[in-house]
C-alpha atoms as one frame of an Amber mdcrd trajectory, in Angstrom:
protein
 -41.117 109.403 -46.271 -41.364 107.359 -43.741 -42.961 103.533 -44.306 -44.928
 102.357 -41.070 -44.856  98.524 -40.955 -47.830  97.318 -39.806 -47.676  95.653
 -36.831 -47.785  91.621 -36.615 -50.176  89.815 -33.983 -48.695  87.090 -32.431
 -50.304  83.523 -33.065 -52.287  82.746 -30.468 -50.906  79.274 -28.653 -53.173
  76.600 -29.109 -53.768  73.845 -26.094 -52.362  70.188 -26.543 -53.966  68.103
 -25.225 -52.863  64.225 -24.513 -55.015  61.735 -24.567 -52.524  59.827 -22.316
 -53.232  61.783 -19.444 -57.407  62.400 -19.475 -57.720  59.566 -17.256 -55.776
  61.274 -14.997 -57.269  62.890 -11.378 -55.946  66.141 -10.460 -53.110  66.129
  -8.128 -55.241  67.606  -5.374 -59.004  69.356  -4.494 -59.962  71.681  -7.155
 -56.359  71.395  -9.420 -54.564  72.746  -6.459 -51.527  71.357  -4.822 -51.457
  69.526  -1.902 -50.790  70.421   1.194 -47.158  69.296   3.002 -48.577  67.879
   5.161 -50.854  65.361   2.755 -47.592  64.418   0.816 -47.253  60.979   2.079
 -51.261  59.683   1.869 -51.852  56.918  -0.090 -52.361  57.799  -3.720 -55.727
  56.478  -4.893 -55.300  54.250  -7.857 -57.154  53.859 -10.813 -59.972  51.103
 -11.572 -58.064  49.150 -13.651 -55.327  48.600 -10.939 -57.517  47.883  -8.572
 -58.706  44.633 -10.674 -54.791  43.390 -10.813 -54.877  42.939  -6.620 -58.605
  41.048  -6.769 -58.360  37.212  -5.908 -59.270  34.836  -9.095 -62.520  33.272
  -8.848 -62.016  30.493 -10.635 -61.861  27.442  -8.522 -58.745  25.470  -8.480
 -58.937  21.501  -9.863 -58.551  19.850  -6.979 -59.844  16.430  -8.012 -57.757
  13.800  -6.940 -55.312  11.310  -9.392 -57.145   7.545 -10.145 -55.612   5.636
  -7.747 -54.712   2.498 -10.658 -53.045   5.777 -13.155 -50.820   6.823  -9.863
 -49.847   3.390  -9.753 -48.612   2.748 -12.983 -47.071   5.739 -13.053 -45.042
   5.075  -9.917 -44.136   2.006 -11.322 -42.899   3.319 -14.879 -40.756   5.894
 -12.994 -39.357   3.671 -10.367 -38.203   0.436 -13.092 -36.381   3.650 -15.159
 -34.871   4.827 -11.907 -33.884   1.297 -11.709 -31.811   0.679 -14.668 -29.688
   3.835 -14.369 -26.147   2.418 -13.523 -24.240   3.643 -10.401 -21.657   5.525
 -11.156 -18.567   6.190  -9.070 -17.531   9.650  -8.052 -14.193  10.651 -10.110
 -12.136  13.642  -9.048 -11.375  16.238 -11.617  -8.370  14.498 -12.944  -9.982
  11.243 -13.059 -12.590  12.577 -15.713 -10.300  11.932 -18.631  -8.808   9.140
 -17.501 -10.231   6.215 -18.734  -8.170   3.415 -17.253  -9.000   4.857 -13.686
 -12.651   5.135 -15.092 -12.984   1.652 -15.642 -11.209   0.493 -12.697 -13.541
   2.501 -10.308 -16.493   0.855 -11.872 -14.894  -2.812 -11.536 -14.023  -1.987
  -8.291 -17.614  -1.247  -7.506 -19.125  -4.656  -9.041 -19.152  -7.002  -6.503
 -17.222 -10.358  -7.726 -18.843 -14.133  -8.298 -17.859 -16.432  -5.860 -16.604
 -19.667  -7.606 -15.267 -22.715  -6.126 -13.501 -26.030  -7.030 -15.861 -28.838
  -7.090 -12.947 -31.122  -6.646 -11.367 -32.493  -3.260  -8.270 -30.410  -2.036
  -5.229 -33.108  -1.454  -2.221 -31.334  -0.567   1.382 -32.838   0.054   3.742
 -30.763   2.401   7.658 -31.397   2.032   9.984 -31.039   4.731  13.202 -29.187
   5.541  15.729 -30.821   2.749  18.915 -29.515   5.378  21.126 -31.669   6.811
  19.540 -34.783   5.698  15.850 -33.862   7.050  14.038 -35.161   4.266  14.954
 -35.145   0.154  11.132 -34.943   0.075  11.369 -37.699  -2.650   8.895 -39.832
  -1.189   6.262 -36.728  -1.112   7.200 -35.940  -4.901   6.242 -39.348  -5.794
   2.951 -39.739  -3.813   2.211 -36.511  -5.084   2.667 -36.934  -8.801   1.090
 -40.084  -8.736  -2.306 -39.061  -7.198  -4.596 -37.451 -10.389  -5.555 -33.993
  -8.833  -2.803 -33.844  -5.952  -0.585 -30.368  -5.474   2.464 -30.313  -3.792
   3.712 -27.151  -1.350   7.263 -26.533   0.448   6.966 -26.556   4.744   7.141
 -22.957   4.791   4.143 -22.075   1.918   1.398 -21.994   4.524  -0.002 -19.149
   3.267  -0.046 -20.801  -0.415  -1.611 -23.753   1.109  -4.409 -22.308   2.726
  -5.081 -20.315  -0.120  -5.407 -23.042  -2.187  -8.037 -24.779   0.344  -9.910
 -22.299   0.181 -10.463 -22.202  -3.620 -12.116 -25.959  -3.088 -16.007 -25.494
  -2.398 -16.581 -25.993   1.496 -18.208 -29.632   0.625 -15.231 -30.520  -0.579
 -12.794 -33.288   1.884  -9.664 -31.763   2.559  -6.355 -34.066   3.002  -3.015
 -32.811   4.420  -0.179 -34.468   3.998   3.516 -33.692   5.465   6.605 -35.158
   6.233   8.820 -33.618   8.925   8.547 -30.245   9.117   6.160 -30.627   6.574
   4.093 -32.676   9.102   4.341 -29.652  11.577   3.006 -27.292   8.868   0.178
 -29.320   8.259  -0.567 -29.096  11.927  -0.340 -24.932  12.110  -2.257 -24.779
   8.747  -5.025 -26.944  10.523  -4.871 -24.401  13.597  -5.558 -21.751  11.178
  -8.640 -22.967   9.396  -9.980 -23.736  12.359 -11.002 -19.823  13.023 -13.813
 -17.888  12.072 -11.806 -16.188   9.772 -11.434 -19.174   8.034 -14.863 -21.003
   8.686 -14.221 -23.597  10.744 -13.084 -25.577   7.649 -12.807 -28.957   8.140
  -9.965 -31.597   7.370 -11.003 -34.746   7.234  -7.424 -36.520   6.588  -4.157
 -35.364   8.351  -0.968 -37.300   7.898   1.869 -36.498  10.211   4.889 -38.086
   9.049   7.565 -37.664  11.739   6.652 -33.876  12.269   9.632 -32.233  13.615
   8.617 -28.661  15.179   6.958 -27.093  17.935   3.677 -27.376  19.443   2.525
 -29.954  16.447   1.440 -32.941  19.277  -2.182 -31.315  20.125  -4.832 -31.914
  16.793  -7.542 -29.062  16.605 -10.662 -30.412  16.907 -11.651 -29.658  13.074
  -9.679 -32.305  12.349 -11.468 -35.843  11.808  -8.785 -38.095  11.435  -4.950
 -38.007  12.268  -2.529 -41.014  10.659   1.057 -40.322  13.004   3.692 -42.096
  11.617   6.795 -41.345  14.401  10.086 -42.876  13.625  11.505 -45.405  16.035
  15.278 -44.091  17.773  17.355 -42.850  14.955  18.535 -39.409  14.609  18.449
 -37.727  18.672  16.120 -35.046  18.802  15.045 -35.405  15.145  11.900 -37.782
  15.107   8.506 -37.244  15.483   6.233 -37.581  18.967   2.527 -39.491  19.792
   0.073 -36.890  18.604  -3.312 -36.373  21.045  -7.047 -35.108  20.006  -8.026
 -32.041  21.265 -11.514 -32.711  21.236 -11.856 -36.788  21.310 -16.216 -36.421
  20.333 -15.034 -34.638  16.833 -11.131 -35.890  16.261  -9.722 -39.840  15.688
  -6.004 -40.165  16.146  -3.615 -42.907  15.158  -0.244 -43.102  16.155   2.162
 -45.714  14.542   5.973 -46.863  15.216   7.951 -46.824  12.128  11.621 -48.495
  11.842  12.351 -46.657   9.309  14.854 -43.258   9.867  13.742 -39.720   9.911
  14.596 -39.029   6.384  13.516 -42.192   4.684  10.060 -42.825   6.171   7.886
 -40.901   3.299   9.951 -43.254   0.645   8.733 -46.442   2.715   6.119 -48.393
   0.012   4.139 -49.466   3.167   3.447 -45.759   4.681   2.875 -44.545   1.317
   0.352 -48.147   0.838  -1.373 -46.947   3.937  -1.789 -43.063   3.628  -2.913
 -43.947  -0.571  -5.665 -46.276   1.435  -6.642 -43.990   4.041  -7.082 -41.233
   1.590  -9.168 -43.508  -0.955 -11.157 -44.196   2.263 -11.900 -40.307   2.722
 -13.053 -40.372  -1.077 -15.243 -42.966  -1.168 -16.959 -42.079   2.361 -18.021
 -38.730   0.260 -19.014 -40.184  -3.263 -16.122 -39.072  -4.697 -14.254 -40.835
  -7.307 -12.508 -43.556  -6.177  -8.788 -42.657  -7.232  -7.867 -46.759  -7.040
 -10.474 -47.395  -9.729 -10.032 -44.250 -12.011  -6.253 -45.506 -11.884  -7.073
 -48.641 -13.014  -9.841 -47.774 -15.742  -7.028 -45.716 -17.160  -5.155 -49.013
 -17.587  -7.929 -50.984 -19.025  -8.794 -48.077 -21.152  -5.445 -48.084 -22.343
  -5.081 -51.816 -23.071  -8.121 -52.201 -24.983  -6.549 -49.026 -27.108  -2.898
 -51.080 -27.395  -4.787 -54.178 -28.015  -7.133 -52.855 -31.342  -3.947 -50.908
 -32.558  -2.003 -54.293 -32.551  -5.266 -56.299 -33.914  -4.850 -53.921 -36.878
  -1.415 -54.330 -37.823
């Protein structure tokens, strides 16, 4: 016998619905689609979008900074800017390199000028050859006069350097024997330059200057003491010297007896260029080397005299 199975219904399909999506407008009129040639109108937005493209209505603060505040401000902000150091600009290797570091930054801090508050007095020897000068007589003035340097004929360089270490109040004295005597000349040529200042010498001592072009005395020079030998040696003695400028420079020429080589060991040149130099001193209100000489010797009496008194 047969069995008949009854026959199942389907389920009916129930409708989803999302909430998502009931906010929704149709796609076109009436649920149906639109037509081609609609497909590129502007879709209408919702409300809510609409409200994101609206201009706020709250007025902006536009009420201006006190004036005394700004100041302040402006003030704190540029005294910080103000103590940040400089820096200097390294290159890639440089930034680990802390010897080049430092070097960079001293290069970049500008140095103190410092002078000598002393007077410059400079002795020049001359050309020892061939019985020019032993430069004896220089040596001895030299290391006998508290402060005094002494410089070779060709140290020009030296000796202007060391010039120019005195402060610019400062006298300057120059003094050379022979070709020494012609140095001092060129070195008094070349401080009197801008490059050099204009400095002045107030004391040049010629001592039988053998050289060339050493006759004519820039006018930066005050005074000029010529000692010229008399005959000796042909060709080797010293000529009359002559001012450039006779308002700002005082010459002195003077006939010595004495030969070439001997005349800076004669006690009475070395008598007058010690006084003429003591005159340059005093004229400024500088110490007067005669009398700090001979406090030295009373000082040192008096000290020989209580040591004695003791024993």
């Amino acid at each position: 016998m047969t069995t008949v199975q009854p026959k199942i219904q389907p389920k009916s399909r129930e409708v989803i619905k999302n909430e998502n999506l009931k906010n929704l407008k149709p796609i076109g009129d009436s649920g149906k689609a639109l037509h081609a040639s609609k497909a590129h109108a502007p879709i209408d937005i919702s409300e809510t979008a609409k409200t994101l493209n609206t201009t706020p209505t709250q007025p902006i603060n536009t009420t201006p900074l006190n004036n005394e505040k700004a100041a302040v401000a402006a003030s704190d902000v540029a005294q910080t800017l103000a103590k940040i150091p400089v820096l200097p600009v390294l290159a890639p290797g440089e930034l680990k390199d802390t010897k080049k570091l430092q070097e960079k930054i001293s290069d970049n801090t500008p140095p103190k000028l410092s002078f000598i508050k002393k007077p410059a007095v400079i002795f020049v020897e001359g050309f020892s050859l061939f019985g020019l000068s032993d430069g004896d007589g220089i040596k001895d003035m030299a290391d006998n006069m508290p402060g005094a340097k002494r410089f070779s004929w060709n140290e020009q360089d030296k000796i202007i350097d060391e010039i120019k270490k005195h402060a610019p109040d400062q006298p300057v004295v120059l003094v050379g024997h022979s070709f020494g005597g012609d140095s001092a000349v060129e070195i008094a040529n070349s401080l009197n330059t801008v490059k050099n200042g204009f400095r002045s010498i107030d004391l040049l001592v010629s001592i039988d200057s053998v050289g060339m072009n050493n006759t004519i005395i820039p006018m930066n020079v005050k005074r000029n003491l010529n000692f010229i030998a008399d005959g000796g040696m042909p060709l080797i003695h010293g000529n009359p010297d002559i001012a450039r400028n006779g308002d700002y420079t005082e010459v002195v020429n003077e006939l010595r007896p004495e030969i070439h080589s001997k005349m800076d060991d004669s006690q009475e040149i070395q008598f007058k260029i010690f006084e003429s130099i003591n005159d340059v001193l005093s004229e400024g209100n500088h110490q007067d080397i005669f009398e700090e000489i001979q406090k030295n010797d009373q000082l040192r009496r008096l000290i020989d005299n209580q040591i004695h008194s003791k024993l």
